[in-house]
N, CA, C and O atoms as CSV, one atom per row, in Angstrom:
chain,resi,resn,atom,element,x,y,z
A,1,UNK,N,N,-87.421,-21.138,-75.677
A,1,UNK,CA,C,-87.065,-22.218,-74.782
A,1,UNK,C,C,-85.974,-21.726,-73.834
A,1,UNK,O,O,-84.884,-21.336,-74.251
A,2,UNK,N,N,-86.294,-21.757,-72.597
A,2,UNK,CA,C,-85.390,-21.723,-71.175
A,2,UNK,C,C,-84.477,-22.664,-70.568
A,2,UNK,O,O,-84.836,-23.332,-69.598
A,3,UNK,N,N,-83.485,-22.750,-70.997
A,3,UNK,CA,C,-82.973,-24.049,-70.190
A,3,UNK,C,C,-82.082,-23.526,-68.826
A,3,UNK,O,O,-81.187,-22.684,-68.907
A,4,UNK,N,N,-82.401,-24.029,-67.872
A,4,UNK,CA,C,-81.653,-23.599,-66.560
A,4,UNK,C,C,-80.150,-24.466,-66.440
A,4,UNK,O,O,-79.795,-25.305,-67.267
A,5,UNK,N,N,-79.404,-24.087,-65.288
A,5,UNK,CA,C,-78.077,-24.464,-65.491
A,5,UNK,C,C,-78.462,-25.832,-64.883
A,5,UNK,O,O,-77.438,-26.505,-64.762
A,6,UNK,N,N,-79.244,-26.301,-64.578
A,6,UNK,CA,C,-79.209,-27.638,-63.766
A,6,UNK,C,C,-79.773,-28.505,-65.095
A,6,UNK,O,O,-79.452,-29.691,-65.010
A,7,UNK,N,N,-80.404,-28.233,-66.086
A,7,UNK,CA,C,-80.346,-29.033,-67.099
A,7,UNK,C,C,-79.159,-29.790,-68.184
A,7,UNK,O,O,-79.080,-30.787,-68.901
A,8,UNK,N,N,-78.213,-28.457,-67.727
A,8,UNK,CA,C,-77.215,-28.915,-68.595
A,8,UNK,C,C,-76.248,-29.551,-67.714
A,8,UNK,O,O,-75.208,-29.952,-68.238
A,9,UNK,N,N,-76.439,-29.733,-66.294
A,9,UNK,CA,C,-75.870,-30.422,-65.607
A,9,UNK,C,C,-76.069,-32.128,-65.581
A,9,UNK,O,O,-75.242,-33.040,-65.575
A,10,UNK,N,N,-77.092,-32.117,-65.574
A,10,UNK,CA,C,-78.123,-33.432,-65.802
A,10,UNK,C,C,-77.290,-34.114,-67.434
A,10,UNK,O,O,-77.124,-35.308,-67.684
A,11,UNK,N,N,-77.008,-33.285,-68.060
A,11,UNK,CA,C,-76.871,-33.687,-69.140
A,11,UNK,C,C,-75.264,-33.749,-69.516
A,11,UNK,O,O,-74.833,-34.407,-70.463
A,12,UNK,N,N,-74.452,-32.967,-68.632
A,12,UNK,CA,C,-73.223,-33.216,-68.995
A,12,UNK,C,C,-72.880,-35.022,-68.394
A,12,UNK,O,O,-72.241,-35.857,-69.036
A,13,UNK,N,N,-73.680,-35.284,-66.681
A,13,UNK,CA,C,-73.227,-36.073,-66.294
A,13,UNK,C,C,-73.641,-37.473,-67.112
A,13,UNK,O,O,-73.268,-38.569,-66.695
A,14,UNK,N,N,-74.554,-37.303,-68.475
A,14,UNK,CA,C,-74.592,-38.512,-69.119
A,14,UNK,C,C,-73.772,-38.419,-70.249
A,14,UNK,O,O,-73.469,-39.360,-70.983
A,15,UNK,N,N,-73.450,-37.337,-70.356
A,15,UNK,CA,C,-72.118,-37.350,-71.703
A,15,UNK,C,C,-70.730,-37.326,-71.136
A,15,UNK,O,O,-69.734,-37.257,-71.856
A,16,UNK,N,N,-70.694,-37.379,-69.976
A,16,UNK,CA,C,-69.499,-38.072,-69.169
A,16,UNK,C,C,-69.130,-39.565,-69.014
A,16,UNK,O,O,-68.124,-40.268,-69.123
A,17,UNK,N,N,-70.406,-39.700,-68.712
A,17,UNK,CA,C,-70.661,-41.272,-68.455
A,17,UNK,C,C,-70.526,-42.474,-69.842
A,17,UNK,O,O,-70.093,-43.625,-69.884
A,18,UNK,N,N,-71.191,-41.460,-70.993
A,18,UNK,CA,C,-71.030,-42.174,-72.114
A,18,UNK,C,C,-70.027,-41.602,-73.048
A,18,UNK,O,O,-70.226,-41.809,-74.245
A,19,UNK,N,N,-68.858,-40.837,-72.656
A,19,UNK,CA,C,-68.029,-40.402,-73.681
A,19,UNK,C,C,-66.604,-41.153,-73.541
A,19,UNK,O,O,-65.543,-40.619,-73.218
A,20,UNK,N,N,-66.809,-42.454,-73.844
A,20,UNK,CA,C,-66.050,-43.192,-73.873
A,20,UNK,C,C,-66.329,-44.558,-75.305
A,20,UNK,O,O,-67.143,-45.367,-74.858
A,21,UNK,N,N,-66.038,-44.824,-76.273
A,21,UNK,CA,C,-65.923,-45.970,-76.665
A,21,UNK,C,C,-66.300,-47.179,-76.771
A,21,UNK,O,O,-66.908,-47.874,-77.586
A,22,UNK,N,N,-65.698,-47.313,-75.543
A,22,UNK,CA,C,-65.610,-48.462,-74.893
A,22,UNK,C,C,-66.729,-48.763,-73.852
A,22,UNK,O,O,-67.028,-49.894,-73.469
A,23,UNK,N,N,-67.343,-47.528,-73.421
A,23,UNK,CA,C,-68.714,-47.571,-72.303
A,23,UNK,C,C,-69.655,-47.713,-73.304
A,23,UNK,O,O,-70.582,-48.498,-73.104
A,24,UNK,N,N,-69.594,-47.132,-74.296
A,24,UNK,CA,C,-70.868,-47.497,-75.413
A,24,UNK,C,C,-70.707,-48.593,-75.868
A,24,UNK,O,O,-71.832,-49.065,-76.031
A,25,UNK,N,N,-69.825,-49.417,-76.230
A,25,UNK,CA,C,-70.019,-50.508,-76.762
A,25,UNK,C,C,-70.397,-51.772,-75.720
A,25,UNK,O,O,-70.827,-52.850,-76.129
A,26,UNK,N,N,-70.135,-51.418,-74.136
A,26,UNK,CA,C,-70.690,-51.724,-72.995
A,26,UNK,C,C,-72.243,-51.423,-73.198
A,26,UNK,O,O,-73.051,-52.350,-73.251
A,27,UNK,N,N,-72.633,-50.060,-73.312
A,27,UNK,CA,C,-74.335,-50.419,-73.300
A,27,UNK,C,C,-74.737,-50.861,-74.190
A,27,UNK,O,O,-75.907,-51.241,-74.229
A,28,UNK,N,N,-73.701,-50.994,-75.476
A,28,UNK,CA,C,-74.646,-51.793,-76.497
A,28,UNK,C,C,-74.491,-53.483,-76.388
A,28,UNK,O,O,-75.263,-54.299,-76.890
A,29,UNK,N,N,-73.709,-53.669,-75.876
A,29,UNK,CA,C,-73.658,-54.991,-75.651
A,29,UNK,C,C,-74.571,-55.252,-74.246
A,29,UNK,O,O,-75.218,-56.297,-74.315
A,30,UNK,N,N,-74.687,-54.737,-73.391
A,30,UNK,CA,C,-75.798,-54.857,-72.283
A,30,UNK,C,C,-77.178,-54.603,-72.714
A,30,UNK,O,O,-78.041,-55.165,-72.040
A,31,UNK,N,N,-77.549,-53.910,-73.649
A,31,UNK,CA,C,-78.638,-53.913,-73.980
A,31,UNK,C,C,-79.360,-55.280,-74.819
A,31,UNK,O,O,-80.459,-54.958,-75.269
A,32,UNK,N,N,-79.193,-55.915,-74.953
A,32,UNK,CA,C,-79.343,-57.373,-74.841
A,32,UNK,C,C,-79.332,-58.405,-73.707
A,32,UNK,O,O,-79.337,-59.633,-73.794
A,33,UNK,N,N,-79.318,-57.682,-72.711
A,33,UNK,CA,C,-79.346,-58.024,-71.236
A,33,UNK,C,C,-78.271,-57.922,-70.153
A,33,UNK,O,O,-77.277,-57.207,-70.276
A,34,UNK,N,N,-78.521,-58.651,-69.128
A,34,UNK,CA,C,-77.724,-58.544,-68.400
A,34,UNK,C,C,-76.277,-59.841,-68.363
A,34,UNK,O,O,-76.445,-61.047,-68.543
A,35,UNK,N,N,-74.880,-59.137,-68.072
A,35,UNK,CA,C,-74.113,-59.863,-67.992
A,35,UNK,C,C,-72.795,-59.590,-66.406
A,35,UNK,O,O,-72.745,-58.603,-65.673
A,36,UNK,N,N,-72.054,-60.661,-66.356
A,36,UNK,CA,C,-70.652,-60.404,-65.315
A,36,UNK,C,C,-70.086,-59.881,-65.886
A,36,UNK,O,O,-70.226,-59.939,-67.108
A,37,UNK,N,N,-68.980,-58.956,-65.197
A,37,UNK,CA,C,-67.669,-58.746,-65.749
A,37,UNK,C,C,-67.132,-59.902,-66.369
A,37,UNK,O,O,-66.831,-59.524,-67.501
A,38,UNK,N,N,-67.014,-60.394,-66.322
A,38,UNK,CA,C,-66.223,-61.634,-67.106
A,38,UNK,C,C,-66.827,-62.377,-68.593
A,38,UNK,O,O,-66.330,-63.198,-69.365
A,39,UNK,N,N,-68.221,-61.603,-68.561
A,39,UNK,CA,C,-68.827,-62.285,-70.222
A,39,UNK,C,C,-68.458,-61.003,-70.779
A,39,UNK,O,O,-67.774,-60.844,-71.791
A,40,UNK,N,N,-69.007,-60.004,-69.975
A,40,UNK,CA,C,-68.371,-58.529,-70.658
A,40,UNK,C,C,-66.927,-58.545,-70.933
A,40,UNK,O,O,-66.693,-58.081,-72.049
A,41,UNK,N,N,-65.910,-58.913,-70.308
A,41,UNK,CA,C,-64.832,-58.452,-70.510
A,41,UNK,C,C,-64.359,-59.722,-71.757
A,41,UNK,O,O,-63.432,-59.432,-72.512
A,42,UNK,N,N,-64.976,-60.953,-71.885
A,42,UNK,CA,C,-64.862,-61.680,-73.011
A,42,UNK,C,C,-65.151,-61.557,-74.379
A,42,UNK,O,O,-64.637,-61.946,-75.427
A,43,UNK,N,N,-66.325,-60.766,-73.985
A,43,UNK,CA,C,-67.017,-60.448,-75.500
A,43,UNK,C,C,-66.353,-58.748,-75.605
A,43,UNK,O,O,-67.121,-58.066,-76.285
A,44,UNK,N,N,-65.550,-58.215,-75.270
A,44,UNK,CA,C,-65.033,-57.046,-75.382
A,44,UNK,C,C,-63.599,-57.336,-75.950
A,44,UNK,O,O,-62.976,-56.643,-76.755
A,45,UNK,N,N,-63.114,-58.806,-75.209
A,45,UNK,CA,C,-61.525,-58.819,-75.223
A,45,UNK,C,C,-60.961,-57.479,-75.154
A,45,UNK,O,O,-60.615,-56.653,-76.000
A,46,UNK,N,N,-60.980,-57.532,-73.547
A,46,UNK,CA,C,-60.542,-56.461,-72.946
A,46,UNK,C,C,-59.994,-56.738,-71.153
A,46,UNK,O,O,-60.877,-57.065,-70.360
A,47,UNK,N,N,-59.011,-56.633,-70.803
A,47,UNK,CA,C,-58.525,-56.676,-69.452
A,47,UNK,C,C,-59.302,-57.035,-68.508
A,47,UNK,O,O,-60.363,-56.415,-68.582
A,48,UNK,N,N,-59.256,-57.896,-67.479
A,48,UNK,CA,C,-60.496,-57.458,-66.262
A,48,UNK,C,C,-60.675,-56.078,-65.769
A,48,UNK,O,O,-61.671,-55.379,-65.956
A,49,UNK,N,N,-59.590,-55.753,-65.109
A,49,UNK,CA,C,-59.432,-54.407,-64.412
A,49,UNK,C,C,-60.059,-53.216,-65.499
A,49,UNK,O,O,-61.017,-52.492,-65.229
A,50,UNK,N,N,-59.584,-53.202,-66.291
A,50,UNK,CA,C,-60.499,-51.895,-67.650
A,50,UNK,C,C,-61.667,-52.432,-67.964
A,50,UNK,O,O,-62.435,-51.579,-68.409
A,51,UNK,N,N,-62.343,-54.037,-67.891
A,51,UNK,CA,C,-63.686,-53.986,-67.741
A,51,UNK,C,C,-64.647,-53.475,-67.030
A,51,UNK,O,O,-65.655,-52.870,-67.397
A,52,UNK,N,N,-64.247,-53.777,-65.902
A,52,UNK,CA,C,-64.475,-53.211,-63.951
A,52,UNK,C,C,-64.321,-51.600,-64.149
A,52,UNK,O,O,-65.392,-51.020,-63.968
A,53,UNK,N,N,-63.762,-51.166,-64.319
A,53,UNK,CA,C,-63.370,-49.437,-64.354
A,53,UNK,C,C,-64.475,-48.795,-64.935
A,53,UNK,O,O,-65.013,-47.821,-64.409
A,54,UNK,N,N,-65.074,-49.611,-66.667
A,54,UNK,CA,C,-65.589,-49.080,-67.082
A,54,UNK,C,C,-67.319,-48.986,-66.756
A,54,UNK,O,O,-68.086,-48.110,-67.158
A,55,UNK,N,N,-67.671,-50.279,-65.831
A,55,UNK,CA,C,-68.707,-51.023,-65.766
A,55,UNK,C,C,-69.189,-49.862,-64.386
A,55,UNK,O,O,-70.345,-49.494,-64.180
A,56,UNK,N,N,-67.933,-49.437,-63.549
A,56,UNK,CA,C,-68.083,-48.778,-62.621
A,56,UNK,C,C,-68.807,-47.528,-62.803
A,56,UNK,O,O,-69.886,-47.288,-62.263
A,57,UNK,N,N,-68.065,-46.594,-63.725
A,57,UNK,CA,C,-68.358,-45.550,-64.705
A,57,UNK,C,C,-69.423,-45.320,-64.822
A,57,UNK,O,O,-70.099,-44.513,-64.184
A,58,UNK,N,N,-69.882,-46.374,-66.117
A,58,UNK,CA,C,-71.626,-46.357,-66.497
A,58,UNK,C,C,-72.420,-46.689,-64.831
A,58,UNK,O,O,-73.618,-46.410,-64.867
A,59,UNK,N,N,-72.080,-47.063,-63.851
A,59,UNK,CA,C,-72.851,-47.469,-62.761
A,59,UNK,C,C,-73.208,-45.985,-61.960
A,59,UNK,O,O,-74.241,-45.325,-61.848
A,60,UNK,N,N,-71.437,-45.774,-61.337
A,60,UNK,CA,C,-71.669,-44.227,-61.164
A,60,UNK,C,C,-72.617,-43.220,-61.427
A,60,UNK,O,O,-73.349,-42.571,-60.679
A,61,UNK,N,N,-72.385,-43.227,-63.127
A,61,UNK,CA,C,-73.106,-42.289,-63.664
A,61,UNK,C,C,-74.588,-42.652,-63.796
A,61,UNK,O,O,-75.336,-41.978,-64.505
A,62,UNK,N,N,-75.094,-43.939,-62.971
A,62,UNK,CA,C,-76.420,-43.907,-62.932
A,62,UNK,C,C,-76.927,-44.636,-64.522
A,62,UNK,O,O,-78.057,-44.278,-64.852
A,63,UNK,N,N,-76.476,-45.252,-65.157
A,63,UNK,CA,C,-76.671,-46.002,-66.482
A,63,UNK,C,C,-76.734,-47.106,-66.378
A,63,UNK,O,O,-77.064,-47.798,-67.341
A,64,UNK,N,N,-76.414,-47.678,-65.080
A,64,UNK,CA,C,-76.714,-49.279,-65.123
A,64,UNK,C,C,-77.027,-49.704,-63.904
A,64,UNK,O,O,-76.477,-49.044,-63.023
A,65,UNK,N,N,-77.515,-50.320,-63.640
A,65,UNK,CA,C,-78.161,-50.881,-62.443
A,65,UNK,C,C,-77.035,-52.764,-62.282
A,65,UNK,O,O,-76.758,-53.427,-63.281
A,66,UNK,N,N,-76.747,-53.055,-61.264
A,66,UNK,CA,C,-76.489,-54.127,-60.337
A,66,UNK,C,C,-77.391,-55.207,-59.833
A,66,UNK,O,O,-78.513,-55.033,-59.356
A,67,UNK,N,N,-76.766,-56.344,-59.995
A,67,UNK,CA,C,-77.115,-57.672,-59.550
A,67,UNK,C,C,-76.595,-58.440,-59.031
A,67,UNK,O,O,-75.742,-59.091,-59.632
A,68,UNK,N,N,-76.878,-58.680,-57.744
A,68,UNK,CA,C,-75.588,-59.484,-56.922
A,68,UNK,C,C,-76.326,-61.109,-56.643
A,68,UNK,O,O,-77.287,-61.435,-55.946
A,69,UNK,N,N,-75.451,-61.871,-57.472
A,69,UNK,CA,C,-75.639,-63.673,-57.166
A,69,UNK,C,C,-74.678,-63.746,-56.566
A,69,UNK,O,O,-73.731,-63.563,-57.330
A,70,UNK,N,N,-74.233,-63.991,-55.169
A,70,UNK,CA,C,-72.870,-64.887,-54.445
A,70,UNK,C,C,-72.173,-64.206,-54.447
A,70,UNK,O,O,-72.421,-63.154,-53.858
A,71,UNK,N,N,-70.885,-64.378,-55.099
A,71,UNK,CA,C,-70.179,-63.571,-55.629
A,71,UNK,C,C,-69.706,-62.645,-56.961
A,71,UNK,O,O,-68.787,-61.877,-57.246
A,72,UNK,N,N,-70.758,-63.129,-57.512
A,72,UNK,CA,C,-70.786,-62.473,-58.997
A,72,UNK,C,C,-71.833,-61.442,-59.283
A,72,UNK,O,O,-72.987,-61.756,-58.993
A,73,UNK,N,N,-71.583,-60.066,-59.889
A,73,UNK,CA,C,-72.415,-59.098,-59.684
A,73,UNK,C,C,-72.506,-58.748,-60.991
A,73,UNK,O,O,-71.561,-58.610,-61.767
A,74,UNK,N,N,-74.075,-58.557,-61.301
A,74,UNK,CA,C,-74.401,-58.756,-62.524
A,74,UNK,C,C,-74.765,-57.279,-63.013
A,74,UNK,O,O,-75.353,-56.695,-62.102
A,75,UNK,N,N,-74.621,-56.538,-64.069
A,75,UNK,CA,C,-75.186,-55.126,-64.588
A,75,UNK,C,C,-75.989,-55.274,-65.636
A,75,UNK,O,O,-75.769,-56.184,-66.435
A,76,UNK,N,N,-77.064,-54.393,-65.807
A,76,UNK,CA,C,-77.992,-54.464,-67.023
A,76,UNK,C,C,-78.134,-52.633,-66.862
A,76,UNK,O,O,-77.861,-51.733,-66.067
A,77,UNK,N,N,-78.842,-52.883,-68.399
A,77,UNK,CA,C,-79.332,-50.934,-68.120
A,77,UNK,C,C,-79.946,-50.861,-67.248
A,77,UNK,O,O,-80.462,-51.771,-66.600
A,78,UNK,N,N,-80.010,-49.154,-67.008
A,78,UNK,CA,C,-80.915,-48.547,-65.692
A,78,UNK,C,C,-82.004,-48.319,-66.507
A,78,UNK,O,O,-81.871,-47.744,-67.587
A,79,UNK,N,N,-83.267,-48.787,-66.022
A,79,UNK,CA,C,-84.621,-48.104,-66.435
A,79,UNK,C,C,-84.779,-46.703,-66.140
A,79,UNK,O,O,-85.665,-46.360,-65.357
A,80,UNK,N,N,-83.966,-45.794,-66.717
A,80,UNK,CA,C,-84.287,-44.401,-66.507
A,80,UNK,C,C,-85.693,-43.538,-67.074
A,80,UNK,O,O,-85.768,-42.327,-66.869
A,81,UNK,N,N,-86.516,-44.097,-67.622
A,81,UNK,CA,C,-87.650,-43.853,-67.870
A,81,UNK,C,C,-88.971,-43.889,-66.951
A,81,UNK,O,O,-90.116,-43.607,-67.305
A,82,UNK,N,N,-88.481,-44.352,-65.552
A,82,UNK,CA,C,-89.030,-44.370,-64.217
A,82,UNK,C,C,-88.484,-44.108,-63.289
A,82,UNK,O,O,-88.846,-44.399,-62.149
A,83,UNK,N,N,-87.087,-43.247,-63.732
A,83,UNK,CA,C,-86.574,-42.900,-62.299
A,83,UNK,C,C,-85.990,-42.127,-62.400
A,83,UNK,O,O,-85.519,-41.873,-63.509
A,84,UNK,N,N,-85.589,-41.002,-60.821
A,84,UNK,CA,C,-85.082,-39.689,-61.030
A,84,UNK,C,C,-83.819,-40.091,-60.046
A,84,UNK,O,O,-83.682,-40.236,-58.831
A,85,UNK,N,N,-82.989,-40.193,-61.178
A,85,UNK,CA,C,-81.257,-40.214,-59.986
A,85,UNK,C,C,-80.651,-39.212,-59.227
A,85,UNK,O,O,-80.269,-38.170,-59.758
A,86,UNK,N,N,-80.540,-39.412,-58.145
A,86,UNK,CA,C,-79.840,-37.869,-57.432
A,86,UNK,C,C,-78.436,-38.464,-56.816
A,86,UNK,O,O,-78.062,-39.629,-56.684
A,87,UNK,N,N,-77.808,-37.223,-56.491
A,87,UNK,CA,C,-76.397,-37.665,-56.095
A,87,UNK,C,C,-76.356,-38.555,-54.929
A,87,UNK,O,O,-76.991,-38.416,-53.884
A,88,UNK,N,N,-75.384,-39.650,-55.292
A,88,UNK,CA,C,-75.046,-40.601,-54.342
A,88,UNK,C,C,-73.824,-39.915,-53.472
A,88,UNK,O,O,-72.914,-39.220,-53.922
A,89,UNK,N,N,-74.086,-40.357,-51.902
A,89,UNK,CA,C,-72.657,-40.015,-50.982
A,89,UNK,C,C,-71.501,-40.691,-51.621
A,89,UNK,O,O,-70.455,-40.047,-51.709
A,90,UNK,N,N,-71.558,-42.111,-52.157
A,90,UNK,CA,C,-70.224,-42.763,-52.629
A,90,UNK,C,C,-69.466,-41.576,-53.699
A,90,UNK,O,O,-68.243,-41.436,-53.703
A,91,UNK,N,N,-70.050,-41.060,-54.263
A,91,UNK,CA,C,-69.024,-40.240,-55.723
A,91,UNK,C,C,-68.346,-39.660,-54.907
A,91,UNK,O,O,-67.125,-39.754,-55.035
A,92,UNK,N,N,-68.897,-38.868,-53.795
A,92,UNK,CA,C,-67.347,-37.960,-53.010
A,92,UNK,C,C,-66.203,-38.471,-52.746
A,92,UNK,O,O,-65.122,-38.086,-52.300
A,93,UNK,N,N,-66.735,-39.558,-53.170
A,93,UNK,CA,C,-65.095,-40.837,-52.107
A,93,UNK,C,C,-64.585,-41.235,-53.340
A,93,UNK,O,O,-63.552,-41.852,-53.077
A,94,UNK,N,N,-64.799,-41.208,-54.858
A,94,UNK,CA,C,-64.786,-41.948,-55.991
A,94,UNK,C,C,-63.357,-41.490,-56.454
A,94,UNK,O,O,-62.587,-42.168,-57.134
A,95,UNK,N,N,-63.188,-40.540,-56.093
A,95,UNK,CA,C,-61.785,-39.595,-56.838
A,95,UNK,C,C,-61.294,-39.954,-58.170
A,95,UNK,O,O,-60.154,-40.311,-58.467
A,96,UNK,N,N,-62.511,-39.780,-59.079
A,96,UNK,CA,C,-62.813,-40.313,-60.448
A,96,UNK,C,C,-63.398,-38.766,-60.759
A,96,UNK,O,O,-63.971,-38.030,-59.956
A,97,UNK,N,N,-63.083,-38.503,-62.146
A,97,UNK,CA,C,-64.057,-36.989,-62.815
A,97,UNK,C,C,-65.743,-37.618,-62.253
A,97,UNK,O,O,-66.456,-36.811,-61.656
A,98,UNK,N,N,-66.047,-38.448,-62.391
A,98,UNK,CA,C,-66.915,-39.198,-62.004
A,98,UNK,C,C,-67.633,-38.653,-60.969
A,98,UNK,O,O,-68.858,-38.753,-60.886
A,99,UNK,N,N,-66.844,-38.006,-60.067
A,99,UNK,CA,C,-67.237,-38.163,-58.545
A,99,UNK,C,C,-67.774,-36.472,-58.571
A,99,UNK,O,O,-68.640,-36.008,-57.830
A,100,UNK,N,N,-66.893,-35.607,-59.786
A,100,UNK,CA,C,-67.642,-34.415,-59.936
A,100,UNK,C,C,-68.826,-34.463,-60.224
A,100,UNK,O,O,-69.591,-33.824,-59.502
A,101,UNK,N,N,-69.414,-35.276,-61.436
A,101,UNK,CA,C,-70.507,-35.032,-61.935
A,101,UNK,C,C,-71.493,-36.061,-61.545
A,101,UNK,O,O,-72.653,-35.803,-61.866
A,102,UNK,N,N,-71.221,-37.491,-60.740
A,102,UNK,CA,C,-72.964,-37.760,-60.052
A,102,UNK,C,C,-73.383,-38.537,-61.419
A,102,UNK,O,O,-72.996,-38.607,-62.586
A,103,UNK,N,N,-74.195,-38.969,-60.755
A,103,UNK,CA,C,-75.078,-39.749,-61.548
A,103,UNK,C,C,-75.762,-38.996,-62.406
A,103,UNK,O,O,-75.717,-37.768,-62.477
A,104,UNK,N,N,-76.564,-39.915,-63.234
A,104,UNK,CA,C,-77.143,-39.097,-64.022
A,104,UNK,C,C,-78.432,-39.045,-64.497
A,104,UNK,O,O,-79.046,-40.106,-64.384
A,105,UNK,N,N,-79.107,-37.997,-65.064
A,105,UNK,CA,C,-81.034,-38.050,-65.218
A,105,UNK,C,C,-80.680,-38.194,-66.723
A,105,UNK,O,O,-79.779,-37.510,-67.208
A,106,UNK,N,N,-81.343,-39.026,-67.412
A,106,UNK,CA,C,-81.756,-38.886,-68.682
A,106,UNK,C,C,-82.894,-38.152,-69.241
A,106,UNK,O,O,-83.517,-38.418,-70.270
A,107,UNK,N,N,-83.023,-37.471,-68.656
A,107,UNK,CA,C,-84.393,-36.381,-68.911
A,107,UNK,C,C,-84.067,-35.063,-69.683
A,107,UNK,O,O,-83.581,-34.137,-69.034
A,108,UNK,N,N,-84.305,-34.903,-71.058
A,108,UNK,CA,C,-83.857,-33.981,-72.034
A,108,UNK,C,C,-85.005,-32.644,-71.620
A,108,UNK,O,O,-86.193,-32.916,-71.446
A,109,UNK,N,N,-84.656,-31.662,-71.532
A,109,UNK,CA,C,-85.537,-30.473,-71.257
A,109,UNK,C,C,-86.443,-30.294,-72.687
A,109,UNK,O,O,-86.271,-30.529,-73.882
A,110,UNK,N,N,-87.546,-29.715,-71.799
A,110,UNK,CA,C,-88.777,-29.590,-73.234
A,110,UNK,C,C,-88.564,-28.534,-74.186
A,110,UNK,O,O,-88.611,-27.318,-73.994
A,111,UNK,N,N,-88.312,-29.202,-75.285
A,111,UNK,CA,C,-88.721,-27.450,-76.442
A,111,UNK,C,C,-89.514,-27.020,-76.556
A,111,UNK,O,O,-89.576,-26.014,-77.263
């Protein structure tokens, strides 16, 4: 088995995205659907601002997808099983580790 350096790139930027705690217990609580910052940050009992940071994160990194009602913007998982994420222009501006590594492919290389 061959793995090229762009595989393990693909793959750092989802163990970036999810090497946090607190972002996993975000997708596990989103994986039951979609919610606001504000049910998230209730059922976390956790700050607004460190809800938002983190919600950003998993978004960044291409793990969650957005929903905008009015003013309230809703996140659920990303269906990454139909889609190939490539780098967004916003990460250059992100000045987050974030902004090094891009979104991310969930696509594990073949053995």
């Amino acid at each position: 088995m061959t793995l090229r350096i762009d595989d393990f790139e693909d793959m750092a930027r989802v163990f970036h995205s999810l090497g946090d705690k607190t972002r996993l217990r975000i997708m596990v609580l989103l994986a039951d659907g979609e919610m606001n910052v504000t049910a998230v940050q209730k059922k976390l009992k956790l700050p607004q601002n460190s809800t938002s940071y983190h919600l950003n994160l998993l978004h960044i990194g291409g793990l969650l997808q957005t929903r905008r009602d009015g003013k309230q913007v809703f996140y659920s998982l990303a269906d990454l099983s139909k889609h190939r994420l490539g780098r967004k222009p916003e990460l250059a501006k992100a000045g987050t580790n974030a902004a090094r590594f891009g979104p991310a492919e969930l696509v594990l290389p073949k053995t």
